[in-house]
Structures are given as C-alpha cells and as structure tokens.
N, CA, C and O atoms as CSV, one atom per row, in Angstrom:
chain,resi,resn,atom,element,x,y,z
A,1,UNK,N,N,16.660,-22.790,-9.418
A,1,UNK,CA,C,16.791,-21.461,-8.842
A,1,UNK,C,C,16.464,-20.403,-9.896
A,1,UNK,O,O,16.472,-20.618,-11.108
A,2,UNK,N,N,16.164,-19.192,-9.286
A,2,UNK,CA,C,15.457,-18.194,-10.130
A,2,UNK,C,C,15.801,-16.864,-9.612
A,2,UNK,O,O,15.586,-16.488,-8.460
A,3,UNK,N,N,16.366,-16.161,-10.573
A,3,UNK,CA,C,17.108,-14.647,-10.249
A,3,UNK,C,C,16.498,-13.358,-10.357
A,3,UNK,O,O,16.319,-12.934,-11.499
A,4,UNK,N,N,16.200,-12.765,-9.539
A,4,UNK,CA,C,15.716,-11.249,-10.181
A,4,UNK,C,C,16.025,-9.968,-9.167
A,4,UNK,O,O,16.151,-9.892,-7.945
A,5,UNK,N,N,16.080,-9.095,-10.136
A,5,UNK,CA,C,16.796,-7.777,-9.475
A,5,UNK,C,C,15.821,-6.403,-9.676
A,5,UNK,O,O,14.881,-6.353,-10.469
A,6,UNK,N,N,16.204,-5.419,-8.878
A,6,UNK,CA,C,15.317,-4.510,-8.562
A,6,UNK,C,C,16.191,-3.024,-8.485
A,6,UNK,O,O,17.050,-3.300,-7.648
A,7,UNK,N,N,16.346,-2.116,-8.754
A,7,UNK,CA,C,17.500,-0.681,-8.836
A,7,UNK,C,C,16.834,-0.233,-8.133
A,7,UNK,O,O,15.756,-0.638,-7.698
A,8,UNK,N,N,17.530,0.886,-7.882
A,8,UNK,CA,C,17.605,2.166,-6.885
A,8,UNK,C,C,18.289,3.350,-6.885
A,8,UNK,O,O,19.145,3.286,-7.768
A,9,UNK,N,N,18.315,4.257,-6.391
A,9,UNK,CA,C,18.788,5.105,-6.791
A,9,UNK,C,C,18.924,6.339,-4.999
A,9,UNK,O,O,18.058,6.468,-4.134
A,10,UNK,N,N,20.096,6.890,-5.053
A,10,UNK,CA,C,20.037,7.658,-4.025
A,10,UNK,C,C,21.170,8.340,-4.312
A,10,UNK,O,O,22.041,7.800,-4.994
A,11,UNK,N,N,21.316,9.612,-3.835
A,11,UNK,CA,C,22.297,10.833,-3.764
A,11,UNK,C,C,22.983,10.951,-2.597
A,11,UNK,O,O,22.403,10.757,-1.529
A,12,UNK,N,N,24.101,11.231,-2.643
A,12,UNK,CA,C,25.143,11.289,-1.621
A,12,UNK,C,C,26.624,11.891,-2.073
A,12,UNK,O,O,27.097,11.678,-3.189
A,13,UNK,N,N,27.314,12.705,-1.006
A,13,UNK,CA,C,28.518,13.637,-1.309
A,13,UNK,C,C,29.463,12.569,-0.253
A,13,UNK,O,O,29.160,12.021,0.807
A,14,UNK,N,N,30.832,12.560,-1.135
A,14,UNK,CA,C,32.071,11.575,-0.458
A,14,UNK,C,C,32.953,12.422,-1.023
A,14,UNK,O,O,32.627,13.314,-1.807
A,15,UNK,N,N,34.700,12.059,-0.457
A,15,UNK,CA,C,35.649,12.140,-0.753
A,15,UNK,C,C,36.261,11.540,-0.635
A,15,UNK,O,O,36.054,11.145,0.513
A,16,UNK,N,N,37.589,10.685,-1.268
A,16,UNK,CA,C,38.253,9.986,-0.493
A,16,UNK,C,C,39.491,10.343,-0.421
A,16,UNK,O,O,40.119,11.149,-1.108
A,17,UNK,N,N,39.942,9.418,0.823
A,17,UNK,CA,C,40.679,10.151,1.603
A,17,UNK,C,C,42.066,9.519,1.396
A,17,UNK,O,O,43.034,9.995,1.990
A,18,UNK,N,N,42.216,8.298,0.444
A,18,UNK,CA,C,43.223,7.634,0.696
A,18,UNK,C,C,43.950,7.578,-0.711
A,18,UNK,O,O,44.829,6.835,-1.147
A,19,UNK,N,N,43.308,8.556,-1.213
A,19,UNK,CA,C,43.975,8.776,-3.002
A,19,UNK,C,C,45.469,9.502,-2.847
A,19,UNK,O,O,45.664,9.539,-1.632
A,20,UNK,N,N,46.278,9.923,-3.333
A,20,UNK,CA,C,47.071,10.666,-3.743
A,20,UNK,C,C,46.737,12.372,-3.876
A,20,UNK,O,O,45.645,12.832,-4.211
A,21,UNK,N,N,47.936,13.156,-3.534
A,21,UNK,CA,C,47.446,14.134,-2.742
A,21,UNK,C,C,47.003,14.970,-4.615
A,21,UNK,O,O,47.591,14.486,-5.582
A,22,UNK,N,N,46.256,15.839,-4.786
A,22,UNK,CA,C,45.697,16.914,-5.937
A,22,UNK,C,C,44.881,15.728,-6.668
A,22,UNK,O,O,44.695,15.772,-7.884
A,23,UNK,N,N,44.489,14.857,-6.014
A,23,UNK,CA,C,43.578,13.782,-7.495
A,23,UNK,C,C,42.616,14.507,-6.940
A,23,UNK,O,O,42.688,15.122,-5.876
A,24,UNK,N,N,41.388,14.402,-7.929
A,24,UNK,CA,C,40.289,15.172,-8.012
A,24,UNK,C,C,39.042,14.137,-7.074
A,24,UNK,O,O,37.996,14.461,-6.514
A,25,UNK,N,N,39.535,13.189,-7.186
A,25,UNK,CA,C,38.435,12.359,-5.965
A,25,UNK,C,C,38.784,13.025,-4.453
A,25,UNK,O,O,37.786,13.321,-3.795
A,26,UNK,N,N,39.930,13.256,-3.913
A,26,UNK,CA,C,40.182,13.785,-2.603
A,26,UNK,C,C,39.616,15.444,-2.610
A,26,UNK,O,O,39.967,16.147,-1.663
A,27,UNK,N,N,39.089,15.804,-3.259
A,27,UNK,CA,C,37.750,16.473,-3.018
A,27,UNK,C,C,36.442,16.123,-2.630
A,27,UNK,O,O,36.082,15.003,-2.994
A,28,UNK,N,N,35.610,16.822,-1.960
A,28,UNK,CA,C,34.176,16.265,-1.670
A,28,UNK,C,C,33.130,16.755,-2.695
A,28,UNK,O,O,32.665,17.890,-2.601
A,29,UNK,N,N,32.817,16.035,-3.521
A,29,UNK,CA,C,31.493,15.536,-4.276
A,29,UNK,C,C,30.760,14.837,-4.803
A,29,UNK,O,O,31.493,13.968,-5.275
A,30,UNK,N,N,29.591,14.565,-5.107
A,30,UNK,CA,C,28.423,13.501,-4.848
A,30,UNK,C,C,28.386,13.097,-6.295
A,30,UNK,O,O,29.121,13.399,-7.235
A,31,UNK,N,N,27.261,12.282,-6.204
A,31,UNK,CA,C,27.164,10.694,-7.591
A,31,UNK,C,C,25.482,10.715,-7.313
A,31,UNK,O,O,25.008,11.064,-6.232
A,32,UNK,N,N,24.905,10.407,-8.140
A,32,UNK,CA,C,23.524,9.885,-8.010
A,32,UNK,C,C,24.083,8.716,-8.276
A,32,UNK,O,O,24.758,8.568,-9.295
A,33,UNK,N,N,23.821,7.464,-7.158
A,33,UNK,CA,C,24.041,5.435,-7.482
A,33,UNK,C,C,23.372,5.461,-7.603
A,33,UNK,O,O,22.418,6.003,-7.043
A,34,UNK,N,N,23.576,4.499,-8.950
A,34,UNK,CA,C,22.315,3.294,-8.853
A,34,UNK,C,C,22.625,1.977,-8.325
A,34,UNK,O,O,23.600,1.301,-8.653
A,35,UNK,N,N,21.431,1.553,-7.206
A,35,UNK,CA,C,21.892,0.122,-6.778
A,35,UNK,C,C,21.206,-0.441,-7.376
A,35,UNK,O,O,20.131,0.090,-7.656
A,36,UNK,N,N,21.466,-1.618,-7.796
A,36,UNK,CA,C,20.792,-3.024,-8.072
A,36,UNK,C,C,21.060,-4.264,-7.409
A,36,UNK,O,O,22.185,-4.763,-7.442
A,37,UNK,N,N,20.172,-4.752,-6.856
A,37,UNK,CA,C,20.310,-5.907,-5.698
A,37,UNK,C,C,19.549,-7.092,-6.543
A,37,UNK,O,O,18.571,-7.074,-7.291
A,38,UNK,N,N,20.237,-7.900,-6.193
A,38,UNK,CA,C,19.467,-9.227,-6.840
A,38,UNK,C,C,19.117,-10.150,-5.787
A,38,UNK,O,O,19.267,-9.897,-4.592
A,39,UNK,N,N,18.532,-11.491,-6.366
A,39,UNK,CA,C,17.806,-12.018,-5.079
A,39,UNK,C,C,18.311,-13.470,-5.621
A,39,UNK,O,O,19.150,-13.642,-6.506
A,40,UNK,N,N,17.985,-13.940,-5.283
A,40,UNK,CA,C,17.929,-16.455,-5.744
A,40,UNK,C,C,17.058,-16.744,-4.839
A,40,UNK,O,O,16.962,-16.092,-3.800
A,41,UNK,N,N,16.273,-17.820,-5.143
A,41,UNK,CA,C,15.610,-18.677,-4.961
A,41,UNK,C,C,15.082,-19.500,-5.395
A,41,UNK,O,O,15.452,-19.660,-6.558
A,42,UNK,N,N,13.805,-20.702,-4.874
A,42,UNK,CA,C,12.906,-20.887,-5.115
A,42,UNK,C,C,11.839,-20.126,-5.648
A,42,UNK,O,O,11.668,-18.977,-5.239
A,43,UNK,N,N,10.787,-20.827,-6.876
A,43,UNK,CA,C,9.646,-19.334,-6.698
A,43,UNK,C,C,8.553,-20.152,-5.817
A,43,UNK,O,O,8.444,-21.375,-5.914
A,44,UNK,N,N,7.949,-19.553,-5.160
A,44,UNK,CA,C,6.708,-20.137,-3.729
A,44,UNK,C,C,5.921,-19.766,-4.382
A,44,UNK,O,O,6.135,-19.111,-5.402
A,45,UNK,N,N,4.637,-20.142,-3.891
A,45,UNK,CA,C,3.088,-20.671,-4.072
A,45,UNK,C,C,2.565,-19.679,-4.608
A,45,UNK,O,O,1.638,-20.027,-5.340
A,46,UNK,N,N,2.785,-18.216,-4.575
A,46,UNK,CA,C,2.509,-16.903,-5.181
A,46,UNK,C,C,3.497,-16.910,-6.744
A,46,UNK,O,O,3.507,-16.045,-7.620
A,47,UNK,N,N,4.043,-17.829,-6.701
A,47,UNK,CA,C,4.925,-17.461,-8.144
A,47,UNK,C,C,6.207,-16.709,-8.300
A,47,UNK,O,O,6.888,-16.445,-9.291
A,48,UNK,N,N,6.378,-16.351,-6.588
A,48,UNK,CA,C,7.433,-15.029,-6.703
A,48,UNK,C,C,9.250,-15.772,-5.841
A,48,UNK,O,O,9.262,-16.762,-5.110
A,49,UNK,N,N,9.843,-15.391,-6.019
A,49,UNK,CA,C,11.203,-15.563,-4.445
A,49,UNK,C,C,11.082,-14.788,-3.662
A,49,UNK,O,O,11.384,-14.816,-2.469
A,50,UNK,N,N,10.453,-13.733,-4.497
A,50,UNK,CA,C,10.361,-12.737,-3.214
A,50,UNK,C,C,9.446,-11.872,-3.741
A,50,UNK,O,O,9.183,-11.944,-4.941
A,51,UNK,N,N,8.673,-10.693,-2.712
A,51,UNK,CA,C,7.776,-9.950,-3.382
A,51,UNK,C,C,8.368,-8.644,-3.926
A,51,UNK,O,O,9.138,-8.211,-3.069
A,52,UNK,N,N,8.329,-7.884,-4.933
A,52,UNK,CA,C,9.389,-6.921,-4.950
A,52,UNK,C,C,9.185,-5.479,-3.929
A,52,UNK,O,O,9.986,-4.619,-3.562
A,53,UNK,N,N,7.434,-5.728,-3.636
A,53,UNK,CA,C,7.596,-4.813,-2.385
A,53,UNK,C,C,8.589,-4.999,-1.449
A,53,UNK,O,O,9.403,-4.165,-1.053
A,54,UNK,N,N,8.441,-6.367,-1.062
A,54,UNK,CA,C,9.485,-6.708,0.086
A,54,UNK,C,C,11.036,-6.138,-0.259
A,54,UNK,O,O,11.645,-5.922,0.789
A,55,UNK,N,N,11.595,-5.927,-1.119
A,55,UNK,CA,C,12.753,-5.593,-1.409
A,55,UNK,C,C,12.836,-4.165,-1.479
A,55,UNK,O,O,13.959,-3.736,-1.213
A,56,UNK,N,N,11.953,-3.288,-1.767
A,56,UNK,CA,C,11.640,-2.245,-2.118
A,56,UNK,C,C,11.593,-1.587,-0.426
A,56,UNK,O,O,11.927,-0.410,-0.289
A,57,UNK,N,N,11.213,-2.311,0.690
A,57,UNK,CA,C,11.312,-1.865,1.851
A,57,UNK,C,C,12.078,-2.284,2.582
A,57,UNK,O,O,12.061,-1.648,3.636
A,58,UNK,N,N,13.109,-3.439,2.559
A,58,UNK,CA,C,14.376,-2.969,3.036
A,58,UNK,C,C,15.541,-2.618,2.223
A,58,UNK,O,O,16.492,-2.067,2.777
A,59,UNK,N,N,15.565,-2.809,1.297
A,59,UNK,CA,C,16.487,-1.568,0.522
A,59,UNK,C,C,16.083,-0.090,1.073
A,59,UNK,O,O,16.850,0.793,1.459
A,60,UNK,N,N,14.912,-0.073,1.012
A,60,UNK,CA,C,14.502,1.428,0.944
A,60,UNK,C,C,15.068,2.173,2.650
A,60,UNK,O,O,15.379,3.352,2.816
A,61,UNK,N,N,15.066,1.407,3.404
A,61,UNK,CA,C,15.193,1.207,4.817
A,61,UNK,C,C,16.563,1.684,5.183
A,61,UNK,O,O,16.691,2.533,6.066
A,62,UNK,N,N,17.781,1.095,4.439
A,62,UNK,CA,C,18.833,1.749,4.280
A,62,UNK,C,C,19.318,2.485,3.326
A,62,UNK,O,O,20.540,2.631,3.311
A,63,UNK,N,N,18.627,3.037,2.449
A,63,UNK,CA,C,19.255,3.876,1.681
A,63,UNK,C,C,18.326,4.970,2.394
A,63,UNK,O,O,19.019,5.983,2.306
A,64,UNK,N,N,17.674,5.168,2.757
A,64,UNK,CA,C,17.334,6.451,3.754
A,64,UNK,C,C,18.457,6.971,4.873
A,64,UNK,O,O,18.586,8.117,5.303
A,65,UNK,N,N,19.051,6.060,5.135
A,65,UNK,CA,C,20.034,6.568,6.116
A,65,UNK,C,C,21.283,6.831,5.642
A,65,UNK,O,O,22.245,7.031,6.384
A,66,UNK,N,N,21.338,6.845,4.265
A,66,UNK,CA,C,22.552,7.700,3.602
A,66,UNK,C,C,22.292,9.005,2.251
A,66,UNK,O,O,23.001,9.939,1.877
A,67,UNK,N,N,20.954,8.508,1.814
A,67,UNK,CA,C,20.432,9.590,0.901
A,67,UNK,C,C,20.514,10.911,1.272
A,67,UNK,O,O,19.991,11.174,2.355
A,68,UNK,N,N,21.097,11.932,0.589
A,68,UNK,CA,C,21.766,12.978,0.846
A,68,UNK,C,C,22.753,13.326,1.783
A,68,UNK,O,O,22.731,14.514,2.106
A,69,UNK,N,N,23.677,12.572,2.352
A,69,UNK,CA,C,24.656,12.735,3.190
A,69,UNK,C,C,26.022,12.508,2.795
A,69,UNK,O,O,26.143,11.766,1.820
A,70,UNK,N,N,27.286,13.045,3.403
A,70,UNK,CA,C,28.181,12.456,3.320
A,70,UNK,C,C,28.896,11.308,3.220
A,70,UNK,O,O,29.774,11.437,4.074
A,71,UNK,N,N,29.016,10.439,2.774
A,71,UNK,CA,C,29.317,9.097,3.105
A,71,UNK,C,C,30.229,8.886,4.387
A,71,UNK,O,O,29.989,8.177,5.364
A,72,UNK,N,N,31.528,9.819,4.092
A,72,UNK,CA,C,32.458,9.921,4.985
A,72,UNK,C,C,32.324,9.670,6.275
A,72,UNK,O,O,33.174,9.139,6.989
A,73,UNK,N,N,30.603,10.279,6.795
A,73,UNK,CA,C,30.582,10.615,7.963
A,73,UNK,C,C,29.192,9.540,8.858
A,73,UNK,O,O,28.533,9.731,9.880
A,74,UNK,N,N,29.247,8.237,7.673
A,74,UNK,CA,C,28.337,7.119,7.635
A,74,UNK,C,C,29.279,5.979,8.533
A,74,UNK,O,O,30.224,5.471,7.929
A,75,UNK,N,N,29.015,5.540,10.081
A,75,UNK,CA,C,29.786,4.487,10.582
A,75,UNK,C,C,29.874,3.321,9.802
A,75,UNK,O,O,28.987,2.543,9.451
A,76,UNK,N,N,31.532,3.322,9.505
A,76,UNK,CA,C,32.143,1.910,8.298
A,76,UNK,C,C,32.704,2.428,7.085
A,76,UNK,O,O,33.667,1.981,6.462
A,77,UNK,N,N,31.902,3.546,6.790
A,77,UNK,CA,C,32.449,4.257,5.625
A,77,UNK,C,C,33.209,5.327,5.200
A,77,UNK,O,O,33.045,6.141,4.291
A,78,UNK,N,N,34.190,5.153,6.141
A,78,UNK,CA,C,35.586,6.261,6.336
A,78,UNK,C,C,35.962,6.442,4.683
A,78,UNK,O,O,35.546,7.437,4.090
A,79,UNK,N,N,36.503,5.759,4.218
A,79,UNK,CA,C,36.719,5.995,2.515
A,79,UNK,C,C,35.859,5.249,1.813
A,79,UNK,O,O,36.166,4.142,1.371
A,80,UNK,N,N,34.273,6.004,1.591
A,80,UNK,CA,C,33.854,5.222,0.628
A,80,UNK,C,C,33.861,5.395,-0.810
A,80,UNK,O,O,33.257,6.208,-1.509
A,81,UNK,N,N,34.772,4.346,-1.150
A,81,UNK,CA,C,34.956,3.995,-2.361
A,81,UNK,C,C,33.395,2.966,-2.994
A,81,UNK,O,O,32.713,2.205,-2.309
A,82,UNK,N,N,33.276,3.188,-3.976
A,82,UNK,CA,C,32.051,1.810,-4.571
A,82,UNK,C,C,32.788,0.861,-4.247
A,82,UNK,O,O,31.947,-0.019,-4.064
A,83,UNK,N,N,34.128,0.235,-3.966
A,83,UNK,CA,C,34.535,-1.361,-3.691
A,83,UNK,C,C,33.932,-1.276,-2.288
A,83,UNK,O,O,33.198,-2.209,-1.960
A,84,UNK,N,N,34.137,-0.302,-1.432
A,84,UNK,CA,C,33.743,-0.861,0.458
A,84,UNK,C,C,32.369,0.068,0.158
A,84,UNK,O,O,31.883,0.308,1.263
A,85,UNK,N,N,31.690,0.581,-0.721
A,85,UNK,CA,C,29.964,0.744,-0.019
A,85,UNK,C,C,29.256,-0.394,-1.019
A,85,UNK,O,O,28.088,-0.610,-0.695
A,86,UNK,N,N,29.594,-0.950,-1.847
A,86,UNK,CA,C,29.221,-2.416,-2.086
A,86,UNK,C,C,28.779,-3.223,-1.022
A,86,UNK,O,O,27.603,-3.334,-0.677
A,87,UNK,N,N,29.930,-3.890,-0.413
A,87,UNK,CA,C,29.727,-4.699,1.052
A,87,UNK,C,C,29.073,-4.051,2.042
A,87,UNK,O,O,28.530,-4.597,3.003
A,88,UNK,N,N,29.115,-2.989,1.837
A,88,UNK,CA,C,28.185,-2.093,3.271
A,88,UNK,C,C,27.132,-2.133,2.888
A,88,UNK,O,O,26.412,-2.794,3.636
A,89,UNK,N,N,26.510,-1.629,1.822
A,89,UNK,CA,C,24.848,-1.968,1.807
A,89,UNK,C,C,24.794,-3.446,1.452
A,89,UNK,O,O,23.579,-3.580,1.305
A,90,UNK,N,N,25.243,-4.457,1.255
A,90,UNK,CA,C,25.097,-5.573,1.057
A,90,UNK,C,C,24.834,-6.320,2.528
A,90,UNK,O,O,24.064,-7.141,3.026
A,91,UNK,N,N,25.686,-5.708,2.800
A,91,UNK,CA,C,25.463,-6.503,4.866
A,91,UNK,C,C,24.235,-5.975,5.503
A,91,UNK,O,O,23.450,-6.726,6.082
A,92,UNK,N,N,24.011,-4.395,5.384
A,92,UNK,CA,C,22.868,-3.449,5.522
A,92,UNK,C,C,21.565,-4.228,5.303
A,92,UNK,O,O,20.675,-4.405,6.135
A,93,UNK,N,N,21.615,-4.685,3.966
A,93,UNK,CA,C,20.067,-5.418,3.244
A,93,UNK,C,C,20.061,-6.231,3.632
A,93,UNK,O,O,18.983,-6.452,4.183
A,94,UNK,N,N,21.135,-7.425,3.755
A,94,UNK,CA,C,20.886,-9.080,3.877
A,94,UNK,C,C,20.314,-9.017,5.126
A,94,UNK,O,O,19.713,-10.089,5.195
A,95,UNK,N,N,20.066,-8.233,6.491
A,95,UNK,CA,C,19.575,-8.622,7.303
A,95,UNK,C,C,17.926,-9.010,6.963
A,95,UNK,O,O,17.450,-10.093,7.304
A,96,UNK,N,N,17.200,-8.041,6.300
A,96,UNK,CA,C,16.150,-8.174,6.167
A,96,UNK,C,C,15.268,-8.616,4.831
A,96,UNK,O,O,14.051,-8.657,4.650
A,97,UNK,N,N,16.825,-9.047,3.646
A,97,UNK,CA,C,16.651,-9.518,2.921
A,97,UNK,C,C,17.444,-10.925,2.363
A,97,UNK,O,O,18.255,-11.074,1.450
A,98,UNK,N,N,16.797,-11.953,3.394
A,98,UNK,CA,C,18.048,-13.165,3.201
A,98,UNK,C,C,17.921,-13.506,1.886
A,98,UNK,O,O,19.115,-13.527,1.588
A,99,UNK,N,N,17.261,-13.826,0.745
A,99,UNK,CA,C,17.304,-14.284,-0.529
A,99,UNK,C,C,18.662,-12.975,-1.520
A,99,UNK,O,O,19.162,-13.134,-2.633
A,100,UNK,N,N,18.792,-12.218,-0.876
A,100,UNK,CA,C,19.835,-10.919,-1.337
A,100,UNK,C,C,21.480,-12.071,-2.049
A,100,UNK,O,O,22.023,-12.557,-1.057
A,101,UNK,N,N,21.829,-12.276,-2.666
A,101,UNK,CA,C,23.319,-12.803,-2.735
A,101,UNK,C,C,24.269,-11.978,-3.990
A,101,UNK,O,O,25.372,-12.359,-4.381
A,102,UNK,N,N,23.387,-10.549,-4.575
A,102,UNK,CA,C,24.634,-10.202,-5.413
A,102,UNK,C,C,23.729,-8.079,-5.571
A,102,UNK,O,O,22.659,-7.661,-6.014
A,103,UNK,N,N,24.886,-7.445,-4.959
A,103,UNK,CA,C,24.510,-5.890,-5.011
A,103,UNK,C,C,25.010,-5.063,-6.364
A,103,UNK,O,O,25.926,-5.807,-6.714
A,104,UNK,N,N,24.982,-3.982,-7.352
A,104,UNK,CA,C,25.733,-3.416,-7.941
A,104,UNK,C,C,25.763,-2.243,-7.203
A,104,UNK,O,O,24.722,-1.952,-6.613
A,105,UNK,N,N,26.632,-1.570,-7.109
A,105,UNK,CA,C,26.634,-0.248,-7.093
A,105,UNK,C,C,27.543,0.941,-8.198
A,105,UNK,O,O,28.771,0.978,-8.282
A,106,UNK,N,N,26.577,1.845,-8.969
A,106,UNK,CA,C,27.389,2.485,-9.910
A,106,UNK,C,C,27.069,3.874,-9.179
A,106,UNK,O,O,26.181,4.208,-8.394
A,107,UNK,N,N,28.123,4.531,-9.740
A,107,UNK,CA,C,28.370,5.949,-9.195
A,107,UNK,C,C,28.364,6.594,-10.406
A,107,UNK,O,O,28.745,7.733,-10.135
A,108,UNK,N,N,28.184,6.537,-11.410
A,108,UNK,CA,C,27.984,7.307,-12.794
A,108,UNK,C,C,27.645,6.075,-13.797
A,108,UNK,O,O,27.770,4.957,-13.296
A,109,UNK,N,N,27.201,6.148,-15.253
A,109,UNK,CA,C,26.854,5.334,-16.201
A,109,UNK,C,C,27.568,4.569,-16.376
A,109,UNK,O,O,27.231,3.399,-16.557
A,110,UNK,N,N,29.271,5.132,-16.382
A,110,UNK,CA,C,29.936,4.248,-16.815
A,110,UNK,C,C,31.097,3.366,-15.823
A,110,UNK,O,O,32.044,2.621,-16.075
A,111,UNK,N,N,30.337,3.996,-14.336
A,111,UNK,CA,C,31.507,3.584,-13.075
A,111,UNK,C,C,30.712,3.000,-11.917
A,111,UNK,O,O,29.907,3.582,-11.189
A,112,UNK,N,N,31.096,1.750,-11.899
A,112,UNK,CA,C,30.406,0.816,-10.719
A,112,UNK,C,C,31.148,-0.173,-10.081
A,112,UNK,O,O,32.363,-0.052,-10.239
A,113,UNK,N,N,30.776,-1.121,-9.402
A,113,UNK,CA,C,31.097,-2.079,-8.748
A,113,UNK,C,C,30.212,-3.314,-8.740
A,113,UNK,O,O,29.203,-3.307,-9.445
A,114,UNK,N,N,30.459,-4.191,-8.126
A,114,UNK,CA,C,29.915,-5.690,-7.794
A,114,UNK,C,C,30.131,-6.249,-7.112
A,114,UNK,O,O,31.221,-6.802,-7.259
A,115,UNK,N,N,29.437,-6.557,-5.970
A,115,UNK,CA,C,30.187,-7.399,-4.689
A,115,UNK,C,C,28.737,-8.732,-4.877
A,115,UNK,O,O,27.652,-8.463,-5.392
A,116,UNK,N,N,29.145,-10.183,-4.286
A,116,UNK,CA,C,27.977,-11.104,-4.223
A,116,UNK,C,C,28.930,-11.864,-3.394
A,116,UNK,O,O,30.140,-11.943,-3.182
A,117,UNK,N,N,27.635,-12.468,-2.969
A,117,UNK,CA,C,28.223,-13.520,-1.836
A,117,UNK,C,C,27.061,-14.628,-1.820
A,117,UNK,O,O,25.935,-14.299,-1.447
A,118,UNK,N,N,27.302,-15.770,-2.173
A,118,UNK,CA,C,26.559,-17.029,-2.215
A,118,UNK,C,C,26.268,-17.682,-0.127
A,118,UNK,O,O,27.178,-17.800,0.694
A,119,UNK,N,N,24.888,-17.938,0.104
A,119,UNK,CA,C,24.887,-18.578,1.025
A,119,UNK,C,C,25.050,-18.039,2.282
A,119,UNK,O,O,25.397,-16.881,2.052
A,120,UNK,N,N,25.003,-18.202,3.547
A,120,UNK,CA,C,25.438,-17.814,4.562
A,120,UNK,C,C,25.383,-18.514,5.880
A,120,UNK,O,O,25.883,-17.992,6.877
C-alpha cells in the first residue's frame, strides 16, 4: 500500500455554541483551514492510487459549499468544532473519493484535528 495527501484551503466564520458563557470562541469568527486528505492504495497501471486531479475535484466539490459561510448554518454542523467538521468533510469526500481513509483539518498553524477511518 501507498499513501499520499493533497491540502486545501477554505475560509469560513463559526461560533460555538456549547462553550461556556464569555469564552471568546462563543463569538462568531472565521479561520482560514487547511485540509489535508490522504488517500491508500494500490498504485495502477498509470503509476498513481489516484490521480490528484481526481481529488482536487471532489474535495473541491465540497469545500465550495462551505467556503465563505457560516459553519453554524451548514446541515450537521450546529457546533462546528474541528473534532465534528473533521467527520463531516470526511463523509462529504469519501463518497466520491473511496481511496480517502485519513482528513486533517487545522483552523490556525498551530490548531487542528484528525479524524481516519480504515475500510468501509
């Protein structure tokens, strides 16, 4: 098996809602993420697991439908925290990217997440 990953990047304004009341997250403001999605496989007859165009257009596919928006107001993502928009774009991609088994999502340089899931 053979691993490779591809980033991204998109803008979006959240708050969450389930912090403690005066923390500065239960305000609404935005993060430039970076995602990074990785892939496994085989490499096929082209040399590749996957083509990175191919990843590049369904990633790209859903991060259009949150780039510049609220998260809040994204169906699933009532409090998005990076732990639950991890699994949300992870479920988002794997449809059209089955070789997909591990997402990052950071919300600043030094603040991210990791969700993966082997198999399905």
């Amino acid at each position: 098996m053979t691993t490779i990953w591809k980033d991204f990047h998109f803008d979006a304004a959240h708050w969450l809602s389930r912090v403690p009341v005066g923390h500065k997250c239960s305000r609404m403001h935005g993060h430039t993420y970076r995602v990074r999605v990785w892939c496994r496989g085989a490499i096929d007859h082209a040399g590749m697991i996957v083509d990175y165009a191919a990843i590049a257009e369904a990633v790209g596919t859903v991060l259009a439908r949150i780039d510049h928006l609220v998260l809040n107001d994204v169906p699933g993502l009532g409090n998005p925290t990076t732990e639950s928009l991890a699994p949300w774009l992870f479920e988002q991609i794997k449809v059209n990217l089955p070789e997909l088994f591990r997402i990052e999502v950071a919300e600043s340089a030094t603040t991210g997440c990791v969700y993966e899931r082997d198999g399905d």
